[in-house]
Structures are given as structure tokens and as C-alpha cells.
mmCIF file of the C-alpha atoms, coordinates in Angstrom:
data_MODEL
# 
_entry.id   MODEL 
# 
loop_
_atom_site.group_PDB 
_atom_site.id 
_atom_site.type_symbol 
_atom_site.label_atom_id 
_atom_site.label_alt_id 
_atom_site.label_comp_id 
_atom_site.label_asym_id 
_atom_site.label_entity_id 
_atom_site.label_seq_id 
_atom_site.pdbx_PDB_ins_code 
_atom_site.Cartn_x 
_atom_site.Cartn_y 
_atom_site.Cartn_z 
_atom_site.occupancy 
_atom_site.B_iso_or_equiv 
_atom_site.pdbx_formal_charge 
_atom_site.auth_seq_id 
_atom_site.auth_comp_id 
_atom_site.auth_asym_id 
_atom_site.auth_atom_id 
_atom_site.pdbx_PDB_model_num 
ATOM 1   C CA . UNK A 1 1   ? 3.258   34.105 -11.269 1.00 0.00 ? 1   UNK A CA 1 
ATOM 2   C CA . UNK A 1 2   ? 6.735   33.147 -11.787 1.00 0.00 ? 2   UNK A CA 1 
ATOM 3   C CA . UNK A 1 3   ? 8.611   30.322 -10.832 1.00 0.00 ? 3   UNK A CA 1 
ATOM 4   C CA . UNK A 1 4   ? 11.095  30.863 -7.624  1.00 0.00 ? 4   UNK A CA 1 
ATOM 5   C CA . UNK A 1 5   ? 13.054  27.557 -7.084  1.00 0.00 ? 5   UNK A CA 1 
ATOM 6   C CA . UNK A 1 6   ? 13.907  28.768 -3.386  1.00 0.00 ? 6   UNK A CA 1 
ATOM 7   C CA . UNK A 1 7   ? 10.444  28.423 -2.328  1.00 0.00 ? 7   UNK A CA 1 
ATOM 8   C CA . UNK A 1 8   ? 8.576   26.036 -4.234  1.00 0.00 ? 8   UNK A CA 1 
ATOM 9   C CA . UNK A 1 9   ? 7.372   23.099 -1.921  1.00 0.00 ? 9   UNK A CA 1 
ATOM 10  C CA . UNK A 1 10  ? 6.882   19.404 -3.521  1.00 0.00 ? 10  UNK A CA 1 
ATOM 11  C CA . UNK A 1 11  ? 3.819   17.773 -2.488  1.00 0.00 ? 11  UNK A CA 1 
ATOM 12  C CA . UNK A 1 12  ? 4.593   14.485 -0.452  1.00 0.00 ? 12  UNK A CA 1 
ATOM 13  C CA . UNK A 1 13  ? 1.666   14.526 1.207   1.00 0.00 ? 13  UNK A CA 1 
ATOM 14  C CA . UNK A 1 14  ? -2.069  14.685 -0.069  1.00 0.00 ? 14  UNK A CA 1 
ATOM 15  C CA . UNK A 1 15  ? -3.833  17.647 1.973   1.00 0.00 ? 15  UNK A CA 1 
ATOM 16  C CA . UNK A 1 16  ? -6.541  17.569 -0.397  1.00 0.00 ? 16  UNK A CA 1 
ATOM 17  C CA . UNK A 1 17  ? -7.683  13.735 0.033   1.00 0.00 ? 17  UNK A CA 1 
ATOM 18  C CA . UNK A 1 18  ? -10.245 13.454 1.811   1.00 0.00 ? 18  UNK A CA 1 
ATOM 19  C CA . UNK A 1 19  ? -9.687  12.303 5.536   1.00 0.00 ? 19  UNK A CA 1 
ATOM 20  C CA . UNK A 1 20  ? -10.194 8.393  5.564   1.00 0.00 ? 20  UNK A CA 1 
ATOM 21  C CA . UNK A 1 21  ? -12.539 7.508  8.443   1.00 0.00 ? 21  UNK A CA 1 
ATOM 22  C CA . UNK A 1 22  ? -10.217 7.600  11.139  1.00 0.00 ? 22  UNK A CA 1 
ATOM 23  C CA . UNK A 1 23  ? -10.099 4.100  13.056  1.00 0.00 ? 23  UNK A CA 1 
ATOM 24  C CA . UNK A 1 24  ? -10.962 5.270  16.594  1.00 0.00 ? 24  UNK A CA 1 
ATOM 25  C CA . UNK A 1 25  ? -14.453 4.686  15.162  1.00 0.00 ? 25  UNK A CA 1 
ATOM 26  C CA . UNK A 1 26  ? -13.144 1.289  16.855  1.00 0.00 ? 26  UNK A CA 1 
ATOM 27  C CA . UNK A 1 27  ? -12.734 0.274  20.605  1.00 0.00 ? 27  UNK A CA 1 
ATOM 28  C CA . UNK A 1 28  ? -9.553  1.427  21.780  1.00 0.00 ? 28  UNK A CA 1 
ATOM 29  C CA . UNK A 1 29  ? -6.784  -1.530 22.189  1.00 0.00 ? 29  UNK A CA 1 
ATOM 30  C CA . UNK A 1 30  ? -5.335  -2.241 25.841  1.00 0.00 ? 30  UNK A CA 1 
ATOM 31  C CA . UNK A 1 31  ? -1.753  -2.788 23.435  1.00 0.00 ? 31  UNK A CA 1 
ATOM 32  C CA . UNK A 1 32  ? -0.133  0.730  23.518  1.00 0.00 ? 32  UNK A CA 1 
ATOM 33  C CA . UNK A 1 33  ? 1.089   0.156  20.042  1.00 0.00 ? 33  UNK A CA 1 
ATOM 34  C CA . UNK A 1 34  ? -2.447  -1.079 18.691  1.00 0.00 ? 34  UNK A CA 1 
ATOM 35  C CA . UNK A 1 35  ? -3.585  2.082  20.237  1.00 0.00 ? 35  UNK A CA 1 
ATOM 36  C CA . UNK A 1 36  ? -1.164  4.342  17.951  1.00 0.00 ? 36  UNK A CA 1 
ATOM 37  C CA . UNK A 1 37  ? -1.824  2.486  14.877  1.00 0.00 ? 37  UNK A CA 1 
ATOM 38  C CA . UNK A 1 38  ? -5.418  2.716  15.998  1.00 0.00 ? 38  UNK A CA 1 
ATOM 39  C CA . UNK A 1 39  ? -4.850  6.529  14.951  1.00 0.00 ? 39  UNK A CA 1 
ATOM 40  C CA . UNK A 1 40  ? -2.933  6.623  11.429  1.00 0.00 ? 40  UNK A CA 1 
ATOM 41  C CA . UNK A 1 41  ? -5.315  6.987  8.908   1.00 0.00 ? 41  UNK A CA 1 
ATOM 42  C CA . UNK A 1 42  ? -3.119  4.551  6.698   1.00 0.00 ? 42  UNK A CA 1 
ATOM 43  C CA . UNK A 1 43  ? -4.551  1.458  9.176   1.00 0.00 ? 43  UNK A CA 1 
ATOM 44  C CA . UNK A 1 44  ? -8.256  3.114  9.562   1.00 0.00 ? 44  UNK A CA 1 
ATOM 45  C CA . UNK A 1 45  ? -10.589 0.437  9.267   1.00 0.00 ? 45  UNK A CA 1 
ATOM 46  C CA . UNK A 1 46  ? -8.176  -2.546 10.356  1.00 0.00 ? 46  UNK A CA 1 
ATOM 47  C CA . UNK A 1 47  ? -9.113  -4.972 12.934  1.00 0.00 ? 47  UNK A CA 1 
ATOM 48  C CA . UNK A 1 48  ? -7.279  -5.543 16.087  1.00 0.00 ? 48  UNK A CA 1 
ATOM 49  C CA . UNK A 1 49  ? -5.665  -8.047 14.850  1.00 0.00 ? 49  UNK A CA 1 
ATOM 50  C CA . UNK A 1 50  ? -4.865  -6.775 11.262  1.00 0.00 ? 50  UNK A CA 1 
ATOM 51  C CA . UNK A 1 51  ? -3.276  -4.324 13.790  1.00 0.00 ? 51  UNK A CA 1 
ATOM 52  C CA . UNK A 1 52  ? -1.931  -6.518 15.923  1.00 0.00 ? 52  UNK A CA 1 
ATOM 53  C CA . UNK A 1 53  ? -0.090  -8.237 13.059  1.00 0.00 ? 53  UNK A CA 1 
ATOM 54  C CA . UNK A 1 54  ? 1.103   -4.669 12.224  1.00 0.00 ? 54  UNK A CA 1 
ATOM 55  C CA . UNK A 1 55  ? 1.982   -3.903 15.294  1.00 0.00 ? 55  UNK A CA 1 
ATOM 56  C CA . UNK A 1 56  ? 4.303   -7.541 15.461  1.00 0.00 ? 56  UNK A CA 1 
ATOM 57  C CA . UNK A 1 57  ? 6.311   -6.692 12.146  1.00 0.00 ? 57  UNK A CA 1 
ATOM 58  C CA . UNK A 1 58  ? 6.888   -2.772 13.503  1.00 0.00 ? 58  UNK A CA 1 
ATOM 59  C CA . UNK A 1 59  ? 8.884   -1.264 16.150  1.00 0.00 ? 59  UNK A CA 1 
ATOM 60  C CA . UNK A 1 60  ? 8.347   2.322  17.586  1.00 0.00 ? 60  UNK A CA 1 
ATOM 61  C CA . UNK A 1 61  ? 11.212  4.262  17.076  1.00 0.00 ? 61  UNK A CA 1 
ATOM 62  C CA . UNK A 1 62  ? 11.977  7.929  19.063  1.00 0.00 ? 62  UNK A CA 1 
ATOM 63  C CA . UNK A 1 63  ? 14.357  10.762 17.368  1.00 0.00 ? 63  UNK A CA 1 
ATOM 64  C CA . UNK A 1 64  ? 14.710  14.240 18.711  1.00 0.00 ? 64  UNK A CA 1 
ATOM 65  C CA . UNK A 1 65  ? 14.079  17.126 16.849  1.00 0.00 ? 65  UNK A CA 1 
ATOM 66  C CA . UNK A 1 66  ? 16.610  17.648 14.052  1.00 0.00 ? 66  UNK A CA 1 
ATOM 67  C CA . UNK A 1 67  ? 17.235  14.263 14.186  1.00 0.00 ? 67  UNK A CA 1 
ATOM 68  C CA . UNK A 1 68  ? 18.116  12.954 10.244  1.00 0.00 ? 68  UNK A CA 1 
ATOM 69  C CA . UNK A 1 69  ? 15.918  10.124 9.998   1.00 0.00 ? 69  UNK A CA 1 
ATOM 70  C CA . UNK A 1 70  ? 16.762  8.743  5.684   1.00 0.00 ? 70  UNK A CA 1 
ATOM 71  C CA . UNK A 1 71  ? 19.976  10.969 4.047   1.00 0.00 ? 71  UNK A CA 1 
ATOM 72  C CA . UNK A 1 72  ? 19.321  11.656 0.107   1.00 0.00 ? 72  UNK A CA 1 
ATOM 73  C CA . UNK A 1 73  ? 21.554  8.778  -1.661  1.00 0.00 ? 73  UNK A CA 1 
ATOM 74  C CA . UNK A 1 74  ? 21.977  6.267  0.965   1.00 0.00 ? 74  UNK A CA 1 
ATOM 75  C CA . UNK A 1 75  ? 20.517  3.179  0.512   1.00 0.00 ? 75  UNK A CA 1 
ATOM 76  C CA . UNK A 1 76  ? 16.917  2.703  2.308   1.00 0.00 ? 76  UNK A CA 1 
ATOM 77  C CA . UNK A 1 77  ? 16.526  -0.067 4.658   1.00 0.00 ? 77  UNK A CA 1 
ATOM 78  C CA . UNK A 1 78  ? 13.407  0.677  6.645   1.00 0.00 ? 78  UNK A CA 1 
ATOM 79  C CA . UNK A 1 79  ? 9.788   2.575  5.800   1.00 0.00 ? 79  UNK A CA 1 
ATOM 80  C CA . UNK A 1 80  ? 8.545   5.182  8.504   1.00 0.00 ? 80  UNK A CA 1 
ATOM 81  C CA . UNK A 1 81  ? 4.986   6.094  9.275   1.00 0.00 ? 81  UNK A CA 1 
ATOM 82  C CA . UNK A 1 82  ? 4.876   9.273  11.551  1.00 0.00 ? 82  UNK A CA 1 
ATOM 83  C CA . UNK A 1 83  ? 2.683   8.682  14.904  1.00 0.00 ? 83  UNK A CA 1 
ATOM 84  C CA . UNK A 1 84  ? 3.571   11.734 16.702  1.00 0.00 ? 84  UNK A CA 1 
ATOM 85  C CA . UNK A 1 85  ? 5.458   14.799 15.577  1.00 0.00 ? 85  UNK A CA 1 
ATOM 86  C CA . UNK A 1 86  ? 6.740   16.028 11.938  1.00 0.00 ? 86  UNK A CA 1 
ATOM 87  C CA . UNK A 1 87  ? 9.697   15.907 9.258   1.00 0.00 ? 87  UNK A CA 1 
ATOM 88  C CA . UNK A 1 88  ? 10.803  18.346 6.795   1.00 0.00 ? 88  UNK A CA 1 
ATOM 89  C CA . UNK A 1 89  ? 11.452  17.075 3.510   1.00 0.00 ? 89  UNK A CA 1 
ATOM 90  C CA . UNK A 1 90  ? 14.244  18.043 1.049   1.00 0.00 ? 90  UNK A CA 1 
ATOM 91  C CA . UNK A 1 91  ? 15.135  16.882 -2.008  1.00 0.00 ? 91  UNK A CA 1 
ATOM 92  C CA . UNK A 1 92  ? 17.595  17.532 -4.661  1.00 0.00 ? 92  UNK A CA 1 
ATOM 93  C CA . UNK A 1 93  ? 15.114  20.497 -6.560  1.00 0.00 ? 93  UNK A CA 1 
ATOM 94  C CA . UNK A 1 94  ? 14.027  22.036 -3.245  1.00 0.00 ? 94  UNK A CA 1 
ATOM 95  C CA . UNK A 1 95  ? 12.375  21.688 -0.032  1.00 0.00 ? 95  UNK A CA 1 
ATOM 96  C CA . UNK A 1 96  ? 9.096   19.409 0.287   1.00 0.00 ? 96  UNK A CA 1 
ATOM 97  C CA . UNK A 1 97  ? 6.047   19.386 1.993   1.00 0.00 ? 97  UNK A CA 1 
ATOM 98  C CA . UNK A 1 98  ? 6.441   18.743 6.111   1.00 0.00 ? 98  UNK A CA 1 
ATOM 99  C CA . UNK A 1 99  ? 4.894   15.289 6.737   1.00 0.00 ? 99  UNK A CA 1 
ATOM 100 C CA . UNK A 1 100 ? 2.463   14.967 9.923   1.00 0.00 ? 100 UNK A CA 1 
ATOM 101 C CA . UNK A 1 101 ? 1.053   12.020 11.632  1.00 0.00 ? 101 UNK A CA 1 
ATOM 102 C CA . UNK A 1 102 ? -0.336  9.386  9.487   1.00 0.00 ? 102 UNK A CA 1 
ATOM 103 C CA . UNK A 1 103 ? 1.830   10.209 6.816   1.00 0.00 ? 103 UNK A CA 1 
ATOM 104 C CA . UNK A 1 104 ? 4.857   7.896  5.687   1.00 0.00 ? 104 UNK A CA 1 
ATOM 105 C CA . UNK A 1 105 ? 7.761   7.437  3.928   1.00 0.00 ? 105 UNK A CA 1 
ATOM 106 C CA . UNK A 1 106 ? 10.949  5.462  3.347   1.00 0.00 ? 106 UNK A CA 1 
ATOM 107 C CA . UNK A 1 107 ? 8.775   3.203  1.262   1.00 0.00 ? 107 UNK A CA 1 
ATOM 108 C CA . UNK A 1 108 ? 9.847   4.276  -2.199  1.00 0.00 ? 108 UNK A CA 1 
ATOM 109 C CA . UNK A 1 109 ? 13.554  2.698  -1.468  1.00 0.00 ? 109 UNK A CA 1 
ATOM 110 C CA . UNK A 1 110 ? 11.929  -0.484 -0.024  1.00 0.00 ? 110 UNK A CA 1 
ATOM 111 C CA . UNK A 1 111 ? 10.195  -1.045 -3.284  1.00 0.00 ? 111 UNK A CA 1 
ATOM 112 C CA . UNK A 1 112 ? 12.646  -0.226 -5.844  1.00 0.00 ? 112 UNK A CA 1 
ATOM 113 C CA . UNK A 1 113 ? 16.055  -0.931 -4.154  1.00 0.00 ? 113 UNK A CA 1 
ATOM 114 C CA . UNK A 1 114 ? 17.161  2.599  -5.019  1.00 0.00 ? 114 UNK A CA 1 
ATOM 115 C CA . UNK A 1 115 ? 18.901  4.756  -2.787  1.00 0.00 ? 115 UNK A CA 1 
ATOM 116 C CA . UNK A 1 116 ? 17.050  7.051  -0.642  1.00 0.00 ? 116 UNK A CA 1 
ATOM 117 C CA . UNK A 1 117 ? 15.353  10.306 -2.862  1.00 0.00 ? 117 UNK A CA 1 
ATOM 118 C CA . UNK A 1 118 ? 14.698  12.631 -0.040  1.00 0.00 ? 118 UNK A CA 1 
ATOM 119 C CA . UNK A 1 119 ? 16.465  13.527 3.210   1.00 0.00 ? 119 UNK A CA 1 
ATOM 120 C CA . UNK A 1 120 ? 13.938  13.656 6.395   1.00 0.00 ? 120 UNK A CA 1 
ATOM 121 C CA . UNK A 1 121 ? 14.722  15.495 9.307   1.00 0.00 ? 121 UNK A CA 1 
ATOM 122 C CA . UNK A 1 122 ? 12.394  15.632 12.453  1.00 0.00 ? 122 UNK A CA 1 
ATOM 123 C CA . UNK A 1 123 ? 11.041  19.176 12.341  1.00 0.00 ? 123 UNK A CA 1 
ATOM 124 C CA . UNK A 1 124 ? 9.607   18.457 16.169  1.00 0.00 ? 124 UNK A CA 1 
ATOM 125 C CA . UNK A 1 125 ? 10.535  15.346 18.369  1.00 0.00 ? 125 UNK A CA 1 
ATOM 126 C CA . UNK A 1 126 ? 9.374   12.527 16.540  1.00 0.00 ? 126 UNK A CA 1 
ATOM 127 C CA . UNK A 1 127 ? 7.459   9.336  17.364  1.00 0.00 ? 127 UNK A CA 1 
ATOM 128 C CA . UNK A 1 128 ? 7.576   6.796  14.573  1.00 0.00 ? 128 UNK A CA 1 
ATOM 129 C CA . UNK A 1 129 ? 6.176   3.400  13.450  1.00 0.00 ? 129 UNK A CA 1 
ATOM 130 C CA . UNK A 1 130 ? 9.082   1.646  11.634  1.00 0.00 ? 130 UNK A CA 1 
ATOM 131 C CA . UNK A 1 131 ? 9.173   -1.539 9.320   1.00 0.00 ? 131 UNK A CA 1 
ATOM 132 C CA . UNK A 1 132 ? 12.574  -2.965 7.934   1.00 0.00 ? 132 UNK A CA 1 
ATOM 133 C CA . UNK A 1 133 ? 12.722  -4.958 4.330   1.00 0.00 ? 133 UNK A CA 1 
ATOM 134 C CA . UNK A 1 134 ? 11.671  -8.100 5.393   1.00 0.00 ? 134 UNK A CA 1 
ATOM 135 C CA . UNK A 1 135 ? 9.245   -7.161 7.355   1.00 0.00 ? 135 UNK A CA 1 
ATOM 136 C CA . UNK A 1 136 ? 7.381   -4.558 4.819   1.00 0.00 ? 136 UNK A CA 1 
ATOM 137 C CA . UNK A 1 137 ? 7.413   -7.653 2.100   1.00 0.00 ? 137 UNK A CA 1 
ATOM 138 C CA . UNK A 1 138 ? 6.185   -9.536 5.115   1.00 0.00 ? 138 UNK A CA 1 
ATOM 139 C CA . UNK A 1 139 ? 3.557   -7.205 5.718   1.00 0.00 ? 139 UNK A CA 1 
ATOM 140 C CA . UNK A 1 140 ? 2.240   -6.232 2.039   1.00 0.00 ? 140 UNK A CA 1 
ATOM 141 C CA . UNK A 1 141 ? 1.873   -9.722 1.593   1.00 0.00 ? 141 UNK A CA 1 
ATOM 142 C CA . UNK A 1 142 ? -0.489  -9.972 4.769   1.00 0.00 ? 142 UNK A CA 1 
ATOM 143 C CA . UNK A 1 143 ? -2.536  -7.027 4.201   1.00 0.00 ? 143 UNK A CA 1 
ATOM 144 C CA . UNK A 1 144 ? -3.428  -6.772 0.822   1.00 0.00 ? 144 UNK A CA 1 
ATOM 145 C CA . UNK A 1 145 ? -5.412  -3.593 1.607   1.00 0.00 ? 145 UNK A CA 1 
ATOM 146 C CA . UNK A 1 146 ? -2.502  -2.125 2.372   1.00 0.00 ? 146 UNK A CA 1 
ATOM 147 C CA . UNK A 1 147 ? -0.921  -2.506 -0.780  1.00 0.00 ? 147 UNK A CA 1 
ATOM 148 C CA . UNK A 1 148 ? -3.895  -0.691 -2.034  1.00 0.00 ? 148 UNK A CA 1 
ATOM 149 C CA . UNK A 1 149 ? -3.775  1.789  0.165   1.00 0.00 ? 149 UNK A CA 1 
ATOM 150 C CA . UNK A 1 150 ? 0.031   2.321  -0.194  1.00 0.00 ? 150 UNK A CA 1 
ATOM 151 C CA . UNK A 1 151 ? -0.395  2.245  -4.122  1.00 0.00 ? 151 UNK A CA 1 
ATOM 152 C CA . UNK A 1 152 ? -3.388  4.983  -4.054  1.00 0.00 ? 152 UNK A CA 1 
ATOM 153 C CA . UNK A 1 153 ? -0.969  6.870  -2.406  1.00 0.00 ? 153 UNK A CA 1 
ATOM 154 C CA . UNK A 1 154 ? 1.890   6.579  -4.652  1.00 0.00 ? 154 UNK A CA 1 
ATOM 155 C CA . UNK A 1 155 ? -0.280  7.828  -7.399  1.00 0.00 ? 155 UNK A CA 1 
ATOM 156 C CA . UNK A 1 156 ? -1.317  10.617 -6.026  1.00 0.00 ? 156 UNK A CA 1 
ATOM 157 C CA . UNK A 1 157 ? 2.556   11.930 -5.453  1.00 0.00 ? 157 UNK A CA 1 
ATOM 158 C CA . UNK A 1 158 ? 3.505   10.995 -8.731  1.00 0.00 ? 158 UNK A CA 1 
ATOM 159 C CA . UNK A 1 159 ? 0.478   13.282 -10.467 1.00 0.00 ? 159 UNK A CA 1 
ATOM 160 C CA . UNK A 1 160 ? 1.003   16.406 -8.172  1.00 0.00 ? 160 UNK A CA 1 
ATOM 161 C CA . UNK A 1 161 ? 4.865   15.838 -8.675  1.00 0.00 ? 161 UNK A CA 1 
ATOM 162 C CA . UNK A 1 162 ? 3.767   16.001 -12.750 1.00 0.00 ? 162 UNK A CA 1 
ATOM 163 C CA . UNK A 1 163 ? 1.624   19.023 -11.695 1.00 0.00 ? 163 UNK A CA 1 
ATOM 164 C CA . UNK A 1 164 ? 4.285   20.721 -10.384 1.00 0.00 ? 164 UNK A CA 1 
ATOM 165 C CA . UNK A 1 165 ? 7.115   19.911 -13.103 1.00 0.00 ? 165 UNK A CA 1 
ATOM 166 C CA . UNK A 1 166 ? 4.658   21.399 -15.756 1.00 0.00 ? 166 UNK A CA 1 
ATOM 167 C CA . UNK A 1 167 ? 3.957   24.282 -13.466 1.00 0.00 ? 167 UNK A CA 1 
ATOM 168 C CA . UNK A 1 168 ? 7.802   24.536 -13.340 1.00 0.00 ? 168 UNK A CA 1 
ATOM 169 C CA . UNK A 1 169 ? 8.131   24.326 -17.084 1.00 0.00 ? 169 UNK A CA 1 
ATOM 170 C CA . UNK A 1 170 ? 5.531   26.587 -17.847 1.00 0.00 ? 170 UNK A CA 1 
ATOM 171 C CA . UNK A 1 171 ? 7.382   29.161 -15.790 1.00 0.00 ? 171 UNK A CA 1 
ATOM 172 C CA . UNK A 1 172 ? 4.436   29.190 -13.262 1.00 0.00 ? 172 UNK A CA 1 
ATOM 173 C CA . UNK A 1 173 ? 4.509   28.887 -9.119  1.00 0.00 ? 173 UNK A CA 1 
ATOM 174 C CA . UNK A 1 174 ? 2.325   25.493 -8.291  1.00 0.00 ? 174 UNK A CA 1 
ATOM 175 C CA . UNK A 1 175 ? 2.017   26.664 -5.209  1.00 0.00 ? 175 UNK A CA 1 
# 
């Protein structure tokens, strides 16, 4: 199959990993915003106060649909898990994967300093969990699983993205 650069899609997300055991294995907080990190498989497993904590260093932010939520180039201040709703990604080689609840982003620009790599617009009204610099620092260095977590998932982009340059390269749709 040949390679069409209009229609390719970059993997940002991981629909093949399997689906963490969701945390509403767990009581269900009275705190509203415990309650929606209670259901992001990124926090599954965390106590109410691991969420709690979370929930301290994070505010819940709103946008409409179309709504441009991180510009390509502009510097990132702020990391973005999705709670309720979903973005469209785009990058400079094409169009990415759409990003659903429980997915994040943002966080690339957090840890490297770089401007942004992608620009995210809310495909559907959007309900997000956000964390500025200090407070993602603040919070990696509290929740060391996390980092782990964060980290598996990093990995995971960076081999499909290597996936789908050699599928590129070798002329071949990855997708």
C-alpha cells in the first residue's frame, strides 16, 4: 500500500494497551473532582488522597468545541488530561490520532522547555484536568508512580512514531 501524506494519522494515543484497571474499582469520592480523576485511567489505582493531592495541584478547565487548546510553536505552559470530550491533533507532517478521556497531553513542552509540537483543538466540548509548570514538577515529585506511568507512556509514542516513519520511508501506509 502506498504512502498518502493527506491521510496518514500519528499515533498519540495507545489503543492497543491494554485498559489499566479503571479506578472506580474504588468507592466513589463525595469531591466532584476526586470523582473525575477517579475515572482517568492515568490515576487508576490511586488513593483518595493520592487523588486528592492531584486534585489540589489541578484545576478543571471548560473549552467549547473548536476551541484551540496548545498552538504548534508556542511555548507550553500547562499539561492537559482529557475528562470529558475529545481533541484533534495536528502536527507539522499531518493530522494525529483524536485523543479521548484519559488521555493527555501538553506534557512533552513541560518536560523539555520546547515549544509546543502539536496544535489541539476540541473536536467536541471539552472537559479538562489541567496542571501548570510548577505544579506538574510539584506533582511528579509527589507521585512517583506517576512518573512511571507518564514515562511508559512516552515510550510507547516514541516507538509507534518510529513505526510509522519507517512505514513512511518504506513507502508503506502504517495505518
Amino acid at each position: 500500500m502506498e504512502f498518502d501524506p493527506r491521510t496518514i494519522r500519528l499515533p498519540f494515543n495507545d489503543p492497543d494497551e491494554p485498559e489499566q484497571a479503571r479506578a472506580d474499582t474504588v468507592a466513589p469520592s463525595h469531591d466532584a473532582r476526586i470523582r473525575h480523576l477517579q475515572r482517568v485511567p492515568l490515576f487508576s489505582g490511586f488513593n483518595e488522597g493520592e487523588l486528592r493531592r492531584v486534585a489540589e495541584l489541578s484545576r478543571i478547565v471548560e473549552a467549547p468545541a473548536g476551541t484551540v487548546v496548545t498552538q504548534i510553536g508556542e511555548p507550553g505552559d500547562s499539561f492537559f488530561i482529557i475528562i470529558d470530550g475529545t481533541v484533534a491533533v495536528r502536527t507539522p507532517v499531518g493530522a494525529g490520532s483524536e485523543l479521548h478521556p484519559g488521555d493527555f497531553f501538553g506534557e512533552m513542552s513541560l518536560l523539555d522547555g520546547e515549544p509546543r509540537s502539536a496544535t489541539i483543538v476540541a473536536s467536541t466540548d471539552l472537559r479538562m484536568l489541567t496542571v501548570d509548570r510548577a505544579h506538574f514538577w510539584r506533582l511528579l515529585d509527589e507521585t512517583p508512580e506517576l512518573v512511571r506511568r507518564i514515562l511508559t507512556i512516552l515510550s510507547r509514542r516514541v516507538r509507534r512514531l518510529e513505526q510509522t516513519v519507517n512505514a513512511i520511508l518504506r513507502g508503506t501506509n502504517p495505518t
